[in-house]
C-alpha positions in Angstrom: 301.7 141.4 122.2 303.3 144.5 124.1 300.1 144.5 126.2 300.8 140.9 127.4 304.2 141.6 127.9 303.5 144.8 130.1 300.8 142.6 132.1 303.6 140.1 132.6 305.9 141.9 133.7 303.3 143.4 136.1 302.7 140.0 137.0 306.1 139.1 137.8 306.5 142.6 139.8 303.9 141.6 142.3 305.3 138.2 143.0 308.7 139.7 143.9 307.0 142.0 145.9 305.1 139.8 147.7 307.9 137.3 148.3 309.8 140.6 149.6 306.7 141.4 152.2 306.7 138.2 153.5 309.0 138.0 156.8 311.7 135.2 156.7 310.4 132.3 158.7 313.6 129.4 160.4 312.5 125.9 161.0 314.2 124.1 163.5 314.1 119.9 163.1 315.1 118.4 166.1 315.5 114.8 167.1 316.9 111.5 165.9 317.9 109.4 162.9 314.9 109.2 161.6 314.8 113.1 160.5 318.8 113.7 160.5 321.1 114.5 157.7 322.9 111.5 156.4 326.7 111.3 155.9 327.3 110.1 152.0 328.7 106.6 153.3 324.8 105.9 154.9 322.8 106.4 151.5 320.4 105.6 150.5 319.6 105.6 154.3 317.5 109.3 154.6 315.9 111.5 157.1 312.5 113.3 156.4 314.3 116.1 157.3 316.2 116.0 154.1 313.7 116.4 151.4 311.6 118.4 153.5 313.4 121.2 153.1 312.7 121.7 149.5 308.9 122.0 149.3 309.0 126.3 150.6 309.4 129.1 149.3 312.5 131.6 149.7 311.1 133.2 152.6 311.9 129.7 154.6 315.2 128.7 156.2 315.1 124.6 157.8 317.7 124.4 160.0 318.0 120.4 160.7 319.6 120.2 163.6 318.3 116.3 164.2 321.4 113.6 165.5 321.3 109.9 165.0 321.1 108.0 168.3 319.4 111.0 170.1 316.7 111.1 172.7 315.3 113.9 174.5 317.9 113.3 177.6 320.7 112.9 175.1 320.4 115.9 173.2 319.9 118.6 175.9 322.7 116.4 177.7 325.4 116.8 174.7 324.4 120.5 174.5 322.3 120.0 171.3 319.4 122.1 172.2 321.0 125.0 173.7 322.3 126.5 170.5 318.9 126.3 169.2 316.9 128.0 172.1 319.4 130.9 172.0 319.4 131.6 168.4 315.4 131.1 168.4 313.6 134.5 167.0 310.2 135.6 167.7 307.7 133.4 164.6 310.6 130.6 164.6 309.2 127.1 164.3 310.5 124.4 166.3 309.5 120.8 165.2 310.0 118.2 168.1 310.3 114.9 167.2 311.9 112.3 170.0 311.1 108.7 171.1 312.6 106.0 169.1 315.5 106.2 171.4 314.2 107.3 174.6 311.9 104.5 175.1 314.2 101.8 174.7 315.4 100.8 178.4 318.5 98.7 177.1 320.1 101.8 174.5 322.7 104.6 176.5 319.8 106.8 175.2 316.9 105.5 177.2 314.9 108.1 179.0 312.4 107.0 181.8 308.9 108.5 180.9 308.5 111.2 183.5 311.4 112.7 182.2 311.0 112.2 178.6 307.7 113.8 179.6 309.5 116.8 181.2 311.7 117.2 178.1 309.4 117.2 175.9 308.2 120.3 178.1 311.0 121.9 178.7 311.5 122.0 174.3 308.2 124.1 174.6 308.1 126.3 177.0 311.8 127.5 176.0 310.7 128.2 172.5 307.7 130.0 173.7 309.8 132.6 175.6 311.6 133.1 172.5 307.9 133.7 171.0 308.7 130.6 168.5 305.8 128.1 168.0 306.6 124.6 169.2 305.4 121.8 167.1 305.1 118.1 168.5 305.6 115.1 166.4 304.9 111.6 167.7 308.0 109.5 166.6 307.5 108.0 162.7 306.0 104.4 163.0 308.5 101.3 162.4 307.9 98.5 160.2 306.2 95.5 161.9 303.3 93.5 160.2 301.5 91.0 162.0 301.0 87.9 160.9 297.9 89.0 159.0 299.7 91.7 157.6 298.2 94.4 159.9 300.6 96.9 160.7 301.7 97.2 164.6 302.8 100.0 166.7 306.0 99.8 168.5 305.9 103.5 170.1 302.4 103.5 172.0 302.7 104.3 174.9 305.9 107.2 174.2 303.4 108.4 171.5 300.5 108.7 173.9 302.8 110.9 176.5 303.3 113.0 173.1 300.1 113.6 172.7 299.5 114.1 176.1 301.6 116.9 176.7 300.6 118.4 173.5 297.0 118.7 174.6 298.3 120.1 178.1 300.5 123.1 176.8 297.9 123.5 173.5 300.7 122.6 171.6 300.4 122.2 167.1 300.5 117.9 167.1 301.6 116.1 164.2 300.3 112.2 164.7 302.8 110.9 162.5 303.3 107.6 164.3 299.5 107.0 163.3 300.1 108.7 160.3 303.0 106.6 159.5 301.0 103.3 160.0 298.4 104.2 157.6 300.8 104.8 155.1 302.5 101.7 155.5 299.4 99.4 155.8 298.2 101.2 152.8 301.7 100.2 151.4 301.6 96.2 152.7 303.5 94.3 154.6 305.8 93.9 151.4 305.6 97.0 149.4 306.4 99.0 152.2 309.9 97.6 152.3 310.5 100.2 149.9 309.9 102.7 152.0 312.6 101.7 154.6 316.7 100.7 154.0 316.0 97.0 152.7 318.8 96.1 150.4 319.7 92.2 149.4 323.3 91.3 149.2 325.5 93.3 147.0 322.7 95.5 146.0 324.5 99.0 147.2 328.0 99.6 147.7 327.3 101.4 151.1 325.7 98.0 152.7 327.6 95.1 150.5 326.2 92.8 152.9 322.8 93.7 152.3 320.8 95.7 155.1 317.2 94.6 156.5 316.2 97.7 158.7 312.7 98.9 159.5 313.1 101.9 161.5 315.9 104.1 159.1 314.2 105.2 155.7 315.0 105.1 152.0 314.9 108.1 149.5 311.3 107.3 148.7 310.6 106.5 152.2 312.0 109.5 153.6 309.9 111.8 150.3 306.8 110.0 151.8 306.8 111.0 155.5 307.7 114.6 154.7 304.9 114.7 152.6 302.6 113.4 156.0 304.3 115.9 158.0 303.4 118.8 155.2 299.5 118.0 154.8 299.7 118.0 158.2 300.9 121.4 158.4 298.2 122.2 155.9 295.8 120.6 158.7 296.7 122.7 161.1 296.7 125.7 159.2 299.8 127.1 160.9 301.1 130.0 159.1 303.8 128.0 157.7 301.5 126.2 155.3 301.3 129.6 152.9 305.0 129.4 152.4 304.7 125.6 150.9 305.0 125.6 147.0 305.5 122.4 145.8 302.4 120.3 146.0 302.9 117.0 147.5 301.4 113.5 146.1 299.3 112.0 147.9 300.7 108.9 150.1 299.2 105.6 148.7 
């Protein structure tokens, strides 16, 4: 008995130890609605962002600094980005996720595609002089089912610039528009109502009107994409991946 203990306590030594060695590690989230922090009068509207900051270790800090509303344009323009780059520190993670809002031409927030383009670049090579590793997401796919229940993308061709500048500056890419869809056909074209803020009349106190949105998330929703953006991470083996500790379920 006193020889398990001792070998316990041994055991328990080393862990602290090893959580000691390993160098804290900030994540920055920036971008729009669909990662933000929601005020309590918006639930059970949530970011990703949200419960993605409980599946690490100690070692790592999230720092969501996502806005509802925001595009590329709009959040250097209202001087969200600038408080980021300064405070960035050399191993810092920057995840970049923009586009429901840029490419719509008839929102404040619309951002013509060269310069969505040269945002998107800007975010990158900014964190790079800081020595922080810039990570690109394509914007999380919205709800539209065809008529033969096959699920539709409604961010092509901002996705594609995405990926597009990705592959110029070699930058970590997480798909999750494509990711998103295969989640949400596996879902269905009703099932995956779940997964967004779809409430009938009366149903929350929040929405007493009901709410039929397909681009904002639920709670379960929300779990579900930060789960894609995690394996992903695992994918990509960036060093941020060792610091994950919960395990995530597997989207279906």
């Amino acid at each position: 008995m006193i020889r398990f203990l001792i070998v316990a306590a041994c055991g328990l030594l080393m862990s602290c130890v090893m959580m000691q060695q390993k160098k804290p590690i900030k994540v920055y989230l920036i971008g729009d609605s669909t990662i933000s922090i929601k005020e309590t009068r918006a639930y059970p509207e949530t970011g990703w962002g949200m419960p993605f900051v409980y599946f690490f270790d100690q070692s790592v800090t999230v720092d969501n600094r996502a806005k509802n509303g925001r595009s590329t344009r709009t959040f250097i323009e209202e001087g969200l980005w600038q408080p980021v780059a300064d405070n960035l520190q050399e191993g810092d993670y920057v995840f970049i996720q923009f586009g429901h809002n840029d490419e719509v031409e008839t929102k404040k927030s619309y951002t013509p595609k060269d310069q969505y383009v040269a945002n998107l670049s800007r975010f990158i090579t900014e964190a790079r002089n800081k020595k922080a590793i810039p990570v690109l997401l394509t914007p999380a796919a919205r709800r539209k089912f065809d008529g033969n229940g096959k699920i539709e993308g409604t961010h092509n061709e901002y996705s594609a610039l995405v990926r597009g500048v990705a592959q110029k500056y070699k930058v970590p890419l997480i798909d999750l528009d494509l990711k998103s869809q295969e989640l949400l056909q596996q879902f269905g074209a009703e099932n995956s109502k779940h997964l967004f803020l779809q409430l009938e009349l009366g149903e929350h106190p929040n929405y007493p009107e009901g709410k039929d949105d397909n681009t904002h998330f639920s709670e379960l929703g929300a779990r579900k994409v930060a789960q894609l953006v995690l394996a992903s991470i695992k994918d990509l083996k960036l060093e941020l991946a060792d610091r994950i500790v919960k395990k995530e379920v597997k989207a279906n």
